[in-house]
N, C-alpha and C positions, 0 to 999 in steps of 0.2 A: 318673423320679428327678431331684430336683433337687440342680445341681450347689453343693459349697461353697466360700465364700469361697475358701479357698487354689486352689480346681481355677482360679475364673475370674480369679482376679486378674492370670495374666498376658497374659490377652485385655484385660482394663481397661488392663492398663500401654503394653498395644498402642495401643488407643483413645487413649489418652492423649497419646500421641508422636506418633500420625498429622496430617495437614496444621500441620505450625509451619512449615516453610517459605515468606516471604512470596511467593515465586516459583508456590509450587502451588498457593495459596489464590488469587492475584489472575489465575492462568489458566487453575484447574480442570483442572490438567492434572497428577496423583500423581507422582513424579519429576523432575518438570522442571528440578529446580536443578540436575543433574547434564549440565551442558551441553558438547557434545563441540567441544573445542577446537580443533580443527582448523577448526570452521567461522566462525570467527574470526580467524583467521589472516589477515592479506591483504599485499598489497606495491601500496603506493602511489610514486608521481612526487612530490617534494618541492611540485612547480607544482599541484598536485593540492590541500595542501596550502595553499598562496599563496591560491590562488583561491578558497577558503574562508575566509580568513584577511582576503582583502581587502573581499569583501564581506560580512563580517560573519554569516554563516547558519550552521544546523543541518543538514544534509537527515537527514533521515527514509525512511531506506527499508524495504520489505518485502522480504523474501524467503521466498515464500510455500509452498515446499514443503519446506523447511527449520523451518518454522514459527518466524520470526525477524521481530523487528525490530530495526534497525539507526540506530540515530546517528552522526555523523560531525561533526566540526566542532573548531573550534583552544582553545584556552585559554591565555592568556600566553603565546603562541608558541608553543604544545606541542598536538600532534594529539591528539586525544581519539576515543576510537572506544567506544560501551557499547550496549546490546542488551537486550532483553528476549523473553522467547518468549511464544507466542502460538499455537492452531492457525491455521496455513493464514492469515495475514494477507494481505488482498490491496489493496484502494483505499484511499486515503489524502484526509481531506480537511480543511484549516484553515480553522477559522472565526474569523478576525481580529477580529470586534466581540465577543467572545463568549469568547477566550480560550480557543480547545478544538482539539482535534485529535480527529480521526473516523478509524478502523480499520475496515475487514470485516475480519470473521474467516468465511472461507468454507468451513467443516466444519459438518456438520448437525446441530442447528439452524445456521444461522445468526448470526451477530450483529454487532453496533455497539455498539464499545467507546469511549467517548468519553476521553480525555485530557486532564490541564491540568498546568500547572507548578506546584508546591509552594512553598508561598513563604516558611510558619514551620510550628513546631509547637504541638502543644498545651500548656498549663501543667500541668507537671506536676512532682512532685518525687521519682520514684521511679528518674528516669533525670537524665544527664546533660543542662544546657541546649547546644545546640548550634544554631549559626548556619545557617541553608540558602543554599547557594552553588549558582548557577545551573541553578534553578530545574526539579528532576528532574522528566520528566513521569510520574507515577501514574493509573491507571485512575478515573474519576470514575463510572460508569457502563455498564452493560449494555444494551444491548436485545435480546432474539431474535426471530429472523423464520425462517420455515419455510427448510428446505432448498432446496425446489424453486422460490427465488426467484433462489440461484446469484449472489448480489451480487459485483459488480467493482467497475468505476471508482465513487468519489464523487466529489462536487461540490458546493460551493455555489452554488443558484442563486436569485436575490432572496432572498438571507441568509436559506435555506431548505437544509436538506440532501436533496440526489436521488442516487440509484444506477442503475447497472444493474439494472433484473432480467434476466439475461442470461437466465434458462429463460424467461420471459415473453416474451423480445422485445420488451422495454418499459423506461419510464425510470420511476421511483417520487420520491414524494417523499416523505422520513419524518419524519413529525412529531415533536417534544420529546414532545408527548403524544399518544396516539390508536396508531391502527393505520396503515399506509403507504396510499399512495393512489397509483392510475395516472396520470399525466399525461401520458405521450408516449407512441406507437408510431409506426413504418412503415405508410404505405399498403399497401405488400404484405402485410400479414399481417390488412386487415379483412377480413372478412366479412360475409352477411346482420345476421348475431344479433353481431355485437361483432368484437372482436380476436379471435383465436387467438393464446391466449395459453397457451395448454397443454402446449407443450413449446420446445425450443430448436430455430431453424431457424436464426438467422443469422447467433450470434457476436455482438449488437447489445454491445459492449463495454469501450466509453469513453464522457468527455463531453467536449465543450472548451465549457466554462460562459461563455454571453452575460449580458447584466444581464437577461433573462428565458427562458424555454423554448424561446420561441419564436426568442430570440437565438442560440440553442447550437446544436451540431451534435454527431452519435454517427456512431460509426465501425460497422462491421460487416463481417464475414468476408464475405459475402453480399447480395445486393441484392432477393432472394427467396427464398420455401421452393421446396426443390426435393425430391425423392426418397430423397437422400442427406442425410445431416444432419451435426454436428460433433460430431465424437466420431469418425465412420467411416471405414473407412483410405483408402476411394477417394472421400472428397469432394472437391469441385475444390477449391483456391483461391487458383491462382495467377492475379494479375489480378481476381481477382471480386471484391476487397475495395471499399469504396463510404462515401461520408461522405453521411450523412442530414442536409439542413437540416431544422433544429427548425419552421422559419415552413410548410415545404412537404409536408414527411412523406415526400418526394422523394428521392434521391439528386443531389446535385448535381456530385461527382468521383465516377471509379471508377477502376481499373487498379491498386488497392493489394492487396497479399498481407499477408492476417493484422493488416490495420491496429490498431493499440492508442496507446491514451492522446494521443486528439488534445485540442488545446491552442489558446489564443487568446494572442497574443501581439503583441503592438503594433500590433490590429487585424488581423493575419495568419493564418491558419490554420494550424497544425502537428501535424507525426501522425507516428508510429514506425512505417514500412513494414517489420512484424517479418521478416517473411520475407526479406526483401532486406537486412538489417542496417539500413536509412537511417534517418536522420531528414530530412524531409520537409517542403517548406512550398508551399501553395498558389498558383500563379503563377496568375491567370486561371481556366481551366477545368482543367488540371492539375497534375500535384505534379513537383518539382520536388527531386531528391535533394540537398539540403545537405553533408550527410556522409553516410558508408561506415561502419560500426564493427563489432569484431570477435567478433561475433552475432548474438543473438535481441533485439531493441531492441524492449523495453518499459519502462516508467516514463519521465515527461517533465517538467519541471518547469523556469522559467526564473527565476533570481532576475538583481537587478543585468541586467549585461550577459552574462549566461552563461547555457546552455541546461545542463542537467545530464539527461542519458540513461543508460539503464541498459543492460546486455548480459546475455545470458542463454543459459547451455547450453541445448543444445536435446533433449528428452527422444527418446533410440532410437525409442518408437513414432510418434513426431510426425515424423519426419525429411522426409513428405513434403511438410509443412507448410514446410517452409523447402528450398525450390529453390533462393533466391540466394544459400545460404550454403555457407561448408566448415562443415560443423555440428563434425566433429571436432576444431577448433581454437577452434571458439566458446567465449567465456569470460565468465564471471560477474563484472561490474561496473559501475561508475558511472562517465562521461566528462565530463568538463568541457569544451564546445565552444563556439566561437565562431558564434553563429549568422547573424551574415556572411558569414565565409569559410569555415566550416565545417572550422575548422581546431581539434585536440583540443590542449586548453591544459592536461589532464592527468587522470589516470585513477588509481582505486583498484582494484584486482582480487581475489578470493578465488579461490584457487586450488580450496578443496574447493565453493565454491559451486555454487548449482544455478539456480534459475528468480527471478530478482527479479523484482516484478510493479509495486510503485508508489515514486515517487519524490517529495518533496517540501521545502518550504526554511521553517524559519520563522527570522527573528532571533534571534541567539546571545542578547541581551540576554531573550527571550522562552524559553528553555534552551539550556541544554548538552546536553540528549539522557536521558537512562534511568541508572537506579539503578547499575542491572550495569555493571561495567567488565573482569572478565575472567569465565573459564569457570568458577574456584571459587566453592565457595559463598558466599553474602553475606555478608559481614563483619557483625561487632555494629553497629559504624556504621551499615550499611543494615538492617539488622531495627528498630534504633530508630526512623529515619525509618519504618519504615512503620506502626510502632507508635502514631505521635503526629504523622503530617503534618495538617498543614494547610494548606486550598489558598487560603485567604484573609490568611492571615500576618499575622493581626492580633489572632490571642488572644481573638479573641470569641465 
């Protein structure tokens, strides 16, 4: 029996209404704009504040089991804080000739969401003309990539984009066009016939990006496969953490717990010894605790003269992962530190937060940050932008 007009029309009216929110179209995620405000919330130090304010930046962070990204940054003296969701956002990577920022979105598939700042809209005469004011960054681009690639940290390296493939045990580089390509592993995981690259044995999960491959170095939970693997409740890894040079395929330091998002920084080596809360810099042949801070220290990023780190709760079943911590008092934020003295020049905190994963800086001039600026829904204002942006701002 087929049904009539009247029966279906209010599954059309349905059809109809579904995805207008610019929020769920641009992260395929149904709901999303009903964002819980609590995870918003935060309590910053005024110097927190300053130190953004003075050297001119954005940071960009993830907080990836929250499914959040987060901007931060001053405007005529006024703190600005706006957001956008995302599944599972985790590495973060600027491409400064090119004008883009790179996302993993680490939920299966996959993907690389690539970013740019808005700079006019289109001619139009059906809405109002409106000026674009610091330059909101919008989604330019998708790519997916299978699951079991497990992407982390990004990087640019020789003005190329490379990842983790953390389930690989390998470092990828992904093309603008084509499909990814291997270009790094550890000697410990060749083989007769190739890599073993079949499953995840070592946590391989940062980069600190040299001007080529062979210049960078990756971090890793592990310096070999061993029996246990990561995921399981009795794998070591306390001390067994290890920074692979890119030239030797070698580990060059070990004794780090849980190392993430190591970093080159005025020629120096830097790495977040998550387990022990530090941030870390390479003396010789070992690391050398900078600061203490009060967590799970992941994300790294140094603009100006300031190292900006992240903190992160540390999740009940992971608890054995973090020996050096009071895990019960660890808290979800960003510290502003002097990476001299190692002394915190001022911190932002979310109290409901949960795991941040990457942290990064571009020029306030370069944006202010994301559309969203609080938990209600988008105002007309922002459904227009997204209606008629343009990322070239020049009406052609």
């Amino acid at each position: 029996m087929t049904p009539t007009t009247t029966e279906l029309e209010p599954r059309w009216a349905e059809h109809g209404t579904a995805w207008r929110d610019p929020a769920e179209v641009l992260s395929g995620w149904e709901g999303v704009g009903a964002v819980d405000a609590d995870l918003l919330r935060s309590r910053a130090d005024q110097a927190f504040w300053d130190v953004l304010d003075r050297i001119g930046v954005t940071l960009i962070v993830s907080r990836e089991y929250e499914h959040l990204l987060v901007a931060l940054t001053v405007e005529d003296g006024r703190p600005v804080a706006s957001h956008l969701r995302l599944p599972h956002p985790s590495g973060i990577a600027v491409d400064r000739v090119r004008g883009t920022v790179h996302v993993a979105s680490t939920r299966n598939p996959n993907q690389i969401i690539d970013f740019a700042p808005v700079r006019g809209t289109l001619p139009r005469t059906d809405i109002p003309t409106e000026p674009i004011v610091g330059g909101p960054l919008l989604p330019s681009r998708s790519r997916f990539m299978a699951g079991a690639m497990y992407l982390h940290d990004l990087a640019m390296i020789s003005a190329r984009l490379h990842a983790n493939s953390v389930g690989q045990n390998a470092v990828v580089e992904l093309p603008d066009d084509g499909p990814h390509r291997l270009v790094w592993w550890p000697k410990a995981i060749e083989r007769a016939d190739g890599p073993d690259i079949g499953r995840n044995y070592l946590q391989l999960n940062s980069i600190a990006a040299g001007d080529t491959v062979e210049r960078s170095f990756f971090s890793a939970s592990a310096a070999a496969p061993s029996q246990r693997r990561p995921g399981h409740r009795n794998w070591p890894v306390d001390g067994r953490g290890v920074i692979f040079s890119g030239a030797t395929r070698e580990p060059i330091a070990g004794g780090l717990t849980r190392p993430h998002s190591a970093r080159i920084h005025q020629d120096a080596l830097w790495v977040d010894n998550s387990g022990y809360g530090e941030l870390a810099r390479l003396d010789g042949e070992a690391f050398t605790a900078v600061a203490t801070l009060p967590g799970w220290t992941r994300g790294l990023c140094f603009a100006g003269d300031v190292a900006f780190v992240a903190t992160s709760r540390v999740i009940p079943r992971f608890r054995q992962y973090a020996p050096g911590l009071d895990v019960d008092r660890s808290i979800c934020g960003v510290h502003a530190v002097d990476p001299e003295s190692g002394v915190v020049l001022g911190s932002i905190r979310w109290p409901f937060g949960n795991q941040i994963f990457a942290v990064e800086a571009v020029s306030r001039d370069f944006s202010l940050g994301f559309p969203f600026r609080s938990a209600r829904p988008a105002p007309e204002r922002t459904r227009r932008l997204f209606y008629a942006f343009d990322f070239r701002g020049d009406n052609q």
